[in-house]
N, C-alpha and C positions, 0 to 999 in steps of 0.2 A: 504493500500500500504506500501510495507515494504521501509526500508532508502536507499537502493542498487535502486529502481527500482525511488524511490523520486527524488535520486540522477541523475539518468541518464536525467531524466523528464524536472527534473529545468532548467537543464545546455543548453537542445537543444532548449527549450521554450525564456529563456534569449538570447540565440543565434537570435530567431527571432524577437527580441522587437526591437522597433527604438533606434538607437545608439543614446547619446545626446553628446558625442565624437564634436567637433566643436560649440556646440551654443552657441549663446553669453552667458556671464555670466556662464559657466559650463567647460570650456577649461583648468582648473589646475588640476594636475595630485594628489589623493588624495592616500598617501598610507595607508591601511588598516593593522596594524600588529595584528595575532593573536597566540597566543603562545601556542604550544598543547602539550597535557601531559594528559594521560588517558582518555580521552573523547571520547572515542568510540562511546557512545551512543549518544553524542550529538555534535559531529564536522558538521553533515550537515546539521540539524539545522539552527550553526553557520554562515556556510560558503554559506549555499543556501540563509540565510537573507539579506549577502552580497554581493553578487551576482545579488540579486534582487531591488538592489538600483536604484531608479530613476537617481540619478547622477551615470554615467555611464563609467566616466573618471579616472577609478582607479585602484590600482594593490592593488592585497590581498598579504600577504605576511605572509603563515604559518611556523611557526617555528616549527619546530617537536621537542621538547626535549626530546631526548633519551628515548620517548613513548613506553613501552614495548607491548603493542598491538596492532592492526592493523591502527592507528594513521596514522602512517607514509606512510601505503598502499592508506588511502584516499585521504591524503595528494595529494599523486603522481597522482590521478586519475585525481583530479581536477586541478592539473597542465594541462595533458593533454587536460583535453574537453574546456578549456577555457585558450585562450593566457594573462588574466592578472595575472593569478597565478603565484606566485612562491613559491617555497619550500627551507626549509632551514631544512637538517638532521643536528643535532649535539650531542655531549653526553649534558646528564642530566645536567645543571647547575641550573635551578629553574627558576621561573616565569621571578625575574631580566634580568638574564642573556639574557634567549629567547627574551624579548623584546629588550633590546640592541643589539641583532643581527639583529634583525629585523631594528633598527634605522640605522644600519651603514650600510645596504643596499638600505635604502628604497631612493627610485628617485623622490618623490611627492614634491609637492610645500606643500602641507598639510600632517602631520600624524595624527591618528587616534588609537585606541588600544581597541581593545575588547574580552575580554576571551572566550574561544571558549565552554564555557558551555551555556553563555548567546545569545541575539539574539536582532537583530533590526528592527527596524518600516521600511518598504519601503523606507520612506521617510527621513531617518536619517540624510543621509550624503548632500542630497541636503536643506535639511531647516537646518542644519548647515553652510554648507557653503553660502547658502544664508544669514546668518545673519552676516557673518564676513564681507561680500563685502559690505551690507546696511547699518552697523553700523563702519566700517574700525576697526572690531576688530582684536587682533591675534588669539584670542582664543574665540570659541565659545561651551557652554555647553547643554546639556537638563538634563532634569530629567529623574527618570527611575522608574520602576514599578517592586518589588518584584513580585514573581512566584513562585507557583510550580503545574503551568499548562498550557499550549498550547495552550489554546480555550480563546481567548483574540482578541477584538475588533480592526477592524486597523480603524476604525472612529478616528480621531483625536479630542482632547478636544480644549477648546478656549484654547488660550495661554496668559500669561503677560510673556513680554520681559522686564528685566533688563540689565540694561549696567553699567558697574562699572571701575573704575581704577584699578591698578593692588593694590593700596593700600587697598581698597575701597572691592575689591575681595576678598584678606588676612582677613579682618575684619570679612568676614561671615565665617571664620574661629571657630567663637564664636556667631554665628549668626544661622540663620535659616536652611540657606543652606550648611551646614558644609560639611555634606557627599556628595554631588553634588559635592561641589569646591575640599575636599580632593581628592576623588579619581582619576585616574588616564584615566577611561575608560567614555565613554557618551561624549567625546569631539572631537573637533580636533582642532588643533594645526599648528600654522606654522612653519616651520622645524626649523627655525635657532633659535628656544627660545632653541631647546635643544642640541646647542651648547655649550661644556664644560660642559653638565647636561647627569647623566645616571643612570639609578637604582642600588640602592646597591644591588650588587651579595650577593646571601648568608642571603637576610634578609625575614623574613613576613614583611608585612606592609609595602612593599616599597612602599607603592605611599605617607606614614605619609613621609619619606626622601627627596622625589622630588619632590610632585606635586607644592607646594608652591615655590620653587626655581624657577619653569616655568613660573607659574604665574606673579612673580615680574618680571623678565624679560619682560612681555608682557605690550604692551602699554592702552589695553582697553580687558574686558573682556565682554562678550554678553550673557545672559545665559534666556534658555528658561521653562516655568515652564510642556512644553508640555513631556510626559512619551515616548521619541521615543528608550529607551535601555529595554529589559525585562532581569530582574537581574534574575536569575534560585535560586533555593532555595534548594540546596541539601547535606544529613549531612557529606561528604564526604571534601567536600571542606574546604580551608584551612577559610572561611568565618565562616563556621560551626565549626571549632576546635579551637577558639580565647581562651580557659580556658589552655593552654601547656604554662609551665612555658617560653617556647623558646616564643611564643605571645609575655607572657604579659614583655621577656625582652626585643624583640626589640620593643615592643611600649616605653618603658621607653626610650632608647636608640632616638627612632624617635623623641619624644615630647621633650627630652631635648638638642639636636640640635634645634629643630626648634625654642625651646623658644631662645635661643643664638639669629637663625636667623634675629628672630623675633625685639629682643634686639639688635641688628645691624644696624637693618634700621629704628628704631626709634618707634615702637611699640609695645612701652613698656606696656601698658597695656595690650596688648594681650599676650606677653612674660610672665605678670605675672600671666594671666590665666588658659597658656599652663604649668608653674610651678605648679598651685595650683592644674590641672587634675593630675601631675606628681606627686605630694604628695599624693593623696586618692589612687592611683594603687601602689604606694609603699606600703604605711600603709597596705594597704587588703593584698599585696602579703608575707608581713614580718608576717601577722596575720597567715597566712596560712603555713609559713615555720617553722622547727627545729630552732632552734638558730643556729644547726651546720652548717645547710646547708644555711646559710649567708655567704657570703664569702665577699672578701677585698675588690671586684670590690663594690658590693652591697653596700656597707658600703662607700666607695667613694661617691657614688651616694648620694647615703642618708645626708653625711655632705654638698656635693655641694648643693644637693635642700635647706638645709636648711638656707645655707649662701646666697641665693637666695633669698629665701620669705622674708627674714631678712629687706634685702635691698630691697623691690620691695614694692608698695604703695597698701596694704590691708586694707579690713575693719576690724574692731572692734574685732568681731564675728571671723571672721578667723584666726586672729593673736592668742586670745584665745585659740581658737582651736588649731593651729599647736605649740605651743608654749608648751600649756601643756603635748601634745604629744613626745615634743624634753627634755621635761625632768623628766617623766616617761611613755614611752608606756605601762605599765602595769598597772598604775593609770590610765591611758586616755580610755581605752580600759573598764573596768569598770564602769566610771561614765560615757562614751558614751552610754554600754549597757543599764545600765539605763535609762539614758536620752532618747534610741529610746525606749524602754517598754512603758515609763511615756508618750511620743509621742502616742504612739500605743492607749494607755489603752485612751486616750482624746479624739482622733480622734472617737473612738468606741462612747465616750460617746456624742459625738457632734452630733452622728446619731442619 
């Protein structure tokens, strides 16, 4: 069955399923933003997985940016066949932008964000929002399951439920669950944490800028280890192209706000964590560059990381390390190679 006839199928099927619109425990209006931008091939996908949520009290809320393909036609279809859509045309601003249009519309007591390449479990939005109301979280998480296939189980696995403070959440920052807590998508959220919070237009890796600001905001965080988001796996995506020098500068740019952040509200050792990531993606990315093409900003950068580690409590082992690097990377950079060879050649011999 091709995605035109999928399309029409899902919509008049969902039509006849029991509303759960009024039952107890399911009566707050959840908004779904998804932000589209090329995805021809996989907007219904997206939009039929949410559509097919057992929680049933929600508006979708597709942002079309300035999609030069027929995006923008789907878009409008599924406005039509179903009253909780809505559509937003606009020009091109980038992933940011489109979700913050989405945010200054959306009407729900909860938001939500999921890119419309990926797709979710049936049961996404209702065992999240079931976990906020049994644990009075703000924010509740799942885990998710890379892809790059479509024939996948909806049996659900056992779960373990974690509930953490907002500090407590910041921490697995450096912890297990990193990429769960960083990202921005697999959650929802109650609206007013992202009051005075909104993604930086214009960057990659916006959710490295914000997600952690929402967090701390929130009073309890609830996160599930069950796979209810299927992450798509395709080389196209801005996921797939993280080696372009624009990555790896706004991730320097995101980690060294956030180490500030982080250094603001008193967690400092994770501040000096988020420095020490900040150091090894400098060093590779200067190993990689001209000398010419280091500019003044770069070199900013570089003196603040370094007046950073200075003052920030390291061990032994790392102070060494960045130290001898702050005064020759050309000596460092040699006895490192070394040092990973003579690594290499021991390991070999220890098999």
């Amino acid at each position: 069955m091709n995605r035109e006839n999928h399309f029409v199928e899902t919509l008049e099927k969902k039509k006849r399923q029991e509303e759960h619109i009024g039952v107890p425990g399911m009566d707050e209006l959840i908004s779904v933003i998804v932000p589209v931008y090329k995805v021809e091939d996989y907007l219904s996908r997206c939009v039929d997985s949410i559509l097919s949520q057992t929680y049933r009290n929600i508006e979708v809320i597709l942002v079309d940016d300035g999609s030069p393909d027929k995006c923008g036609e789907i878009c409008d279809r599924y406005a039509q066949h179903d009253p909780r859509v809505r559509v937003i045309h606009k020009e091109n601003g980038g992933l940011s932008d489109a979700r913050n249009a989405g945010i200054e519309i959306a009407q729900g007591q909860y938001i939500s964000f999921i890119d419309s390449d990926d797709w979710v479990h049936p049961e996404f939005l209702e065992s999240l929002y079931q976990l906020t109301r049994s644990t009075d979280a703000d924010i509740a998480a799942s885990d998710f399951m890379r892809t790059s296939t479509e024939n996948l189980p909806l049996t659900l696995e056992e779960e373990t439920v974690y509930q953490y403070s907002n500090l407590e959440a910041l921490k697995q920052y450096a912890g297990v669950f990193y990429v769960q807590m960083v990202v921005s998508w697999g959650k929802i959220y109650k609206k007013q944490l992202f009051e005075g919070v909104r993604f930086p237009v214009g960057r990659v890796h916006e959710d490295e800028f914000t997600t952690h600001k929402v967090i701390y905001k929130a009073k309890r965080i609830v996160f599930t280890t069950r796979k209810l988001l299927y992450y798509w796996q395709r080389q196209d995506s801005i996921m797939g192209s993280r080696s372009s020098l624009k990555n790896q500068l706004d991730t320097i740019d995101a980690l060294l706000e956030r180490s500030a952040f982080f250094e603001s509200i008193g967690l400092d050792d994770l501040s000096g964590l988020t420095y020490k990531k900040v150091f090894f993606i400098l060093r590779k990315l200067f190993r990689n560059m001209e000398k010419e093409e280091i500019d003044n900003g770069l070199k900013q950068k570089f003196w603040q990381l370094k007046s950073k580690l200075r003052n920030g409590n390291h061990d032994l082992k790392f102070k060494v390390f960045y130290e001898t690097y702050f005064f020759s990377p050309l000596v460092f950079n040699i006895l490192h190679d070394k040092y990973l060879a003579i690594k290499k050649i021991f390991r070999a011999w220890r098999k």
